[in-house]
VMD Tcl script that builds the backbone (N, CA, C; Angstrom):
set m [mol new atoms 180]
animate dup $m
set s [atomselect $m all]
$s set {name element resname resid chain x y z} {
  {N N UNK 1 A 0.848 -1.185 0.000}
  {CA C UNK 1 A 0.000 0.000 0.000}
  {C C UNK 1 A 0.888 1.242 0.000}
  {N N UNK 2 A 0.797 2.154 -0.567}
  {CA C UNK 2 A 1.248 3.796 -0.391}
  {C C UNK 2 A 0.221 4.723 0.542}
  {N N UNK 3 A 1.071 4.501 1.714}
  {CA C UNK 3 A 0.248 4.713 2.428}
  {C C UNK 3 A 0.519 6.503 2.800}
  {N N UNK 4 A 0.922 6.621 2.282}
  {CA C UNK 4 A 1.424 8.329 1.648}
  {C C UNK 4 A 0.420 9.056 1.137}
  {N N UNK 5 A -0.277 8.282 0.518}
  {CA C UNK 5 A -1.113 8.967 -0.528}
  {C C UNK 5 A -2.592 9.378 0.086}
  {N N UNK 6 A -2.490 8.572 1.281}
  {CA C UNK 6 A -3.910 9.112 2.115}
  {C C UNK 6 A -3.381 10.677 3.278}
  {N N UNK 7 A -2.676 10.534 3.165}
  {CA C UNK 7 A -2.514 12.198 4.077}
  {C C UNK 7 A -3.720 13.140 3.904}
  {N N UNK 8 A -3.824 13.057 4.486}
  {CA C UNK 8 A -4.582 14.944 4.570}
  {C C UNK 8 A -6.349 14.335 4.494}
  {N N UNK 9 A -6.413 12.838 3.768}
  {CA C UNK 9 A -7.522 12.425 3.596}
  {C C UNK 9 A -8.592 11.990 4.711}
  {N N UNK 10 A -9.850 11.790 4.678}
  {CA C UNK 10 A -10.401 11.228 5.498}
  {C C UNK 10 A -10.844 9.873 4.922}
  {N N UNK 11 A -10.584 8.575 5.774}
  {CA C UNK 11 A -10.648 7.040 5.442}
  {C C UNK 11 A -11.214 6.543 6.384}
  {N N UNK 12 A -11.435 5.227 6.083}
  {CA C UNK 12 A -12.243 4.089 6.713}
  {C C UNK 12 A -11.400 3.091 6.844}
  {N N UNK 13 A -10.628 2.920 7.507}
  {CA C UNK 13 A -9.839 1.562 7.392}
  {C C UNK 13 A -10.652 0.442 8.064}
  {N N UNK 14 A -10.321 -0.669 7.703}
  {CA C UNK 14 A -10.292 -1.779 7.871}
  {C C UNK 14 A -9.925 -2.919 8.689}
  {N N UNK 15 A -9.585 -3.449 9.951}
  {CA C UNK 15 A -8.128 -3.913 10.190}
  {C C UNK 15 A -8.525 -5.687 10.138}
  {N N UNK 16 A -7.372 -6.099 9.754}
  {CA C UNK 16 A -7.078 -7.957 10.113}
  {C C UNK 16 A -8.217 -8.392 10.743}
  {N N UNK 17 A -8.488 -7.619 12.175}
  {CA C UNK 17 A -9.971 -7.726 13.368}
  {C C UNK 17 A -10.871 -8.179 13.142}
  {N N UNK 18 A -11.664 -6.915 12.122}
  {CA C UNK 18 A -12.269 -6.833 11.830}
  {C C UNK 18 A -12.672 -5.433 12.522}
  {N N UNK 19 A -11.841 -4.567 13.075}
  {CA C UNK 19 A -12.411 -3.242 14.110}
  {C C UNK 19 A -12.441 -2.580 12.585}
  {N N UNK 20 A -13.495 -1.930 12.643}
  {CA C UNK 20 A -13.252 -0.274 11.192}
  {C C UNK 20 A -12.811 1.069 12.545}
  {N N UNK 21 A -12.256 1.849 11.572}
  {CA C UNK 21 A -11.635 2.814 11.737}
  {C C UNK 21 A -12.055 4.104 10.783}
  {N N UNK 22 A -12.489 5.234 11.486}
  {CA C UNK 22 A -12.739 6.324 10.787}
  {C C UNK 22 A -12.327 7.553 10.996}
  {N N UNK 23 A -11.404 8.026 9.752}
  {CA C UNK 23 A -10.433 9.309 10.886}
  {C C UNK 23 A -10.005 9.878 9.446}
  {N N UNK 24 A -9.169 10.943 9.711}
  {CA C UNK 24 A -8.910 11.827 9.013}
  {C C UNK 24 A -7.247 11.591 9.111}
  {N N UNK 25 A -6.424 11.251 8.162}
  {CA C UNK 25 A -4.774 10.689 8.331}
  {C C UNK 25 A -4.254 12.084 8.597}
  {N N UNK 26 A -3.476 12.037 9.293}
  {CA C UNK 26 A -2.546 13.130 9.504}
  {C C UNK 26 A -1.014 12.791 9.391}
  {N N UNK 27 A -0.550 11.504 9.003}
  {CA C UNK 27 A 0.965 11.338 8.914}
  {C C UNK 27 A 0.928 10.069 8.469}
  {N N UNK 28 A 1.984 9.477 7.606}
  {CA C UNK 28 A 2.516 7.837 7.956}
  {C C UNK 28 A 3.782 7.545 8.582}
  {N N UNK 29 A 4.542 6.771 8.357}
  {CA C UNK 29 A 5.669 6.801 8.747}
  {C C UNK 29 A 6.333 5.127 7.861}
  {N N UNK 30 A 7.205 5.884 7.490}
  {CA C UNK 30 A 7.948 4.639 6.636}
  {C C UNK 30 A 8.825 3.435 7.400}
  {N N UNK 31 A 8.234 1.900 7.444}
  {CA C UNK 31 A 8.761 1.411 8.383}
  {C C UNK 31 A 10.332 0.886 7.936}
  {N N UNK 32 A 10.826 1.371 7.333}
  {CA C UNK 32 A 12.660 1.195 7.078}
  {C C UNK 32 A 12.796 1.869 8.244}
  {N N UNK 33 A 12.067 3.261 8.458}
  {CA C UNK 33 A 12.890 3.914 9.458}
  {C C UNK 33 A 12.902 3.610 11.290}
  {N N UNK 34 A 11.541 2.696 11.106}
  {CA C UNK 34 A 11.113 1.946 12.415}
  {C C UNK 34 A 11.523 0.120 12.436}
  {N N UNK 35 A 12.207 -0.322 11.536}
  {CA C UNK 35 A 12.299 -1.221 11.399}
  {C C UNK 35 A 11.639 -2.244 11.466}
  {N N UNK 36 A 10.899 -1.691 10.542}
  {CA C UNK 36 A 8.964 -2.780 10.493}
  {C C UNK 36 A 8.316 -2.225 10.031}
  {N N UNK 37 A 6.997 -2.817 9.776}
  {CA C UNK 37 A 5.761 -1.925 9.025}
  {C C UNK 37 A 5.949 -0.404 8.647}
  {N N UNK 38 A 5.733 -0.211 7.422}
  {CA C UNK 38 A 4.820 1.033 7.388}
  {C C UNK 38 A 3.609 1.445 8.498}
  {N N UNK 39 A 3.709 2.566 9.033}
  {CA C UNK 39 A 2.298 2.908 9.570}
  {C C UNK 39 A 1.273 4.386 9.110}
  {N N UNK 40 A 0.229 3.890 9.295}
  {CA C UNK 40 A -0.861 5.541 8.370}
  {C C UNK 40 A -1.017 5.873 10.432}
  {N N UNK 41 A -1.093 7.052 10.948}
  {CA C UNK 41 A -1.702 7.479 12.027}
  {C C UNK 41 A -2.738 8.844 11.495}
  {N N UNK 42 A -3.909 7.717 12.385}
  {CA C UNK 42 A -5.149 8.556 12.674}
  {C C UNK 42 A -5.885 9.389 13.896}
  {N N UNK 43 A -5.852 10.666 14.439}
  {CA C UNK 43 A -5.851 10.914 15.245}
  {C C UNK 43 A -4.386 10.943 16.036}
  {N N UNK 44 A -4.563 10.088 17.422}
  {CA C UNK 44 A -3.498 9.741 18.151}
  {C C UNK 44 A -2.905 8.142 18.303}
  {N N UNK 45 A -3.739 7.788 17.138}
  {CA C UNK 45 A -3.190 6.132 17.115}
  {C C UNK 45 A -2.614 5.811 15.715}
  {N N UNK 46 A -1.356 5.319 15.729}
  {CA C UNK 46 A -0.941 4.661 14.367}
  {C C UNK 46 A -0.932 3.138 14.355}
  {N N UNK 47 A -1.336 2.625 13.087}
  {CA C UNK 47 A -1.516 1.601 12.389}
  {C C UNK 47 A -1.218 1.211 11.767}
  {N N UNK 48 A -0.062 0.191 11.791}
  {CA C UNK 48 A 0.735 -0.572 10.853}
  {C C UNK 48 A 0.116 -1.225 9.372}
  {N N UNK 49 A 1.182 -1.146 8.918}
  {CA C UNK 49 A 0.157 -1.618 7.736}
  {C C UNK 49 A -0.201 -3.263 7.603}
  {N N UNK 50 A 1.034 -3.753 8.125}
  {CA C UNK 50 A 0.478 -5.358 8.084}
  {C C UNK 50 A -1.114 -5.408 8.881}
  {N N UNK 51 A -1.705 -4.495 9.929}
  {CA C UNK 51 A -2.969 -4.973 10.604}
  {C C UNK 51 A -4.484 -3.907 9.698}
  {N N UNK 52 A -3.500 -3.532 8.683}
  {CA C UNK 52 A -4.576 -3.477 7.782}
  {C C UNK 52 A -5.503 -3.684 6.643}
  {N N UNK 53 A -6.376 -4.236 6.861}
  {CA C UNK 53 A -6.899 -4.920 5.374}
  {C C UNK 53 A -7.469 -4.458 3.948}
  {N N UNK 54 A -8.197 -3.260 4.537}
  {CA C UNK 54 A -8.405 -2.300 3.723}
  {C C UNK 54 A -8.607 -0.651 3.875}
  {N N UNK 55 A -8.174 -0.040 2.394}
  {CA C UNK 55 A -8.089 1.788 2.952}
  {C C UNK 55 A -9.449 2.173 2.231}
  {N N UNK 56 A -10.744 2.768 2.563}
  {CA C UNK 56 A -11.645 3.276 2.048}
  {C C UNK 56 A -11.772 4.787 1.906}
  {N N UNK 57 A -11.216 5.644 1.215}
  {CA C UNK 57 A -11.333 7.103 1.174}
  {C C UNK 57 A -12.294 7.347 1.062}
  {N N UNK 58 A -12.843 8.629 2.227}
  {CA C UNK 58 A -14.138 8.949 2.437}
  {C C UNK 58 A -14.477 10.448 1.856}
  {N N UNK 59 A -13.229 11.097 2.144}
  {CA C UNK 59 A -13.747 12.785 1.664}
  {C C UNK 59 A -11.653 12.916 1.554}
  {N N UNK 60 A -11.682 13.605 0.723}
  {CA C UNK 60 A -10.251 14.419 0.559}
  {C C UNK 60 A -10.072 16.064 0.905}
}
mol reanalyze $m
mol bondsrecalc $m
mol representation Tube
mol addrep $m
């Protein structure tokens, strides 16, 4: 996933869970630099990308 490309967006994620998620992205973070996952953070929680199943863009 490019998980870059949702910034600024508002989404619906998905996760592995089955929990949905509805938030407005404010950052990702590239996991080379964390040594693991990519993560998209929504609000005050970030979310790796392996625990996500799907990105639903809601409004840009």
């Amino acid at each position: 996933m490019k998980l870059w490309e949702y910034v600024n967006k508002t989404v619906r994620l998905t996760l592995v869970d089955g929990t949905s998620v509805i938030g407005k992205v404010l950052d990702w973070y590239d996991g080379v630099d964390l040594d693991g996952d990519d993560e998209i953070v929504i609000e005050d929680h970030s979310y790796p990308e392996s625990s996500i199943k799907q990105i639903e863009v809601i409004s840009t």
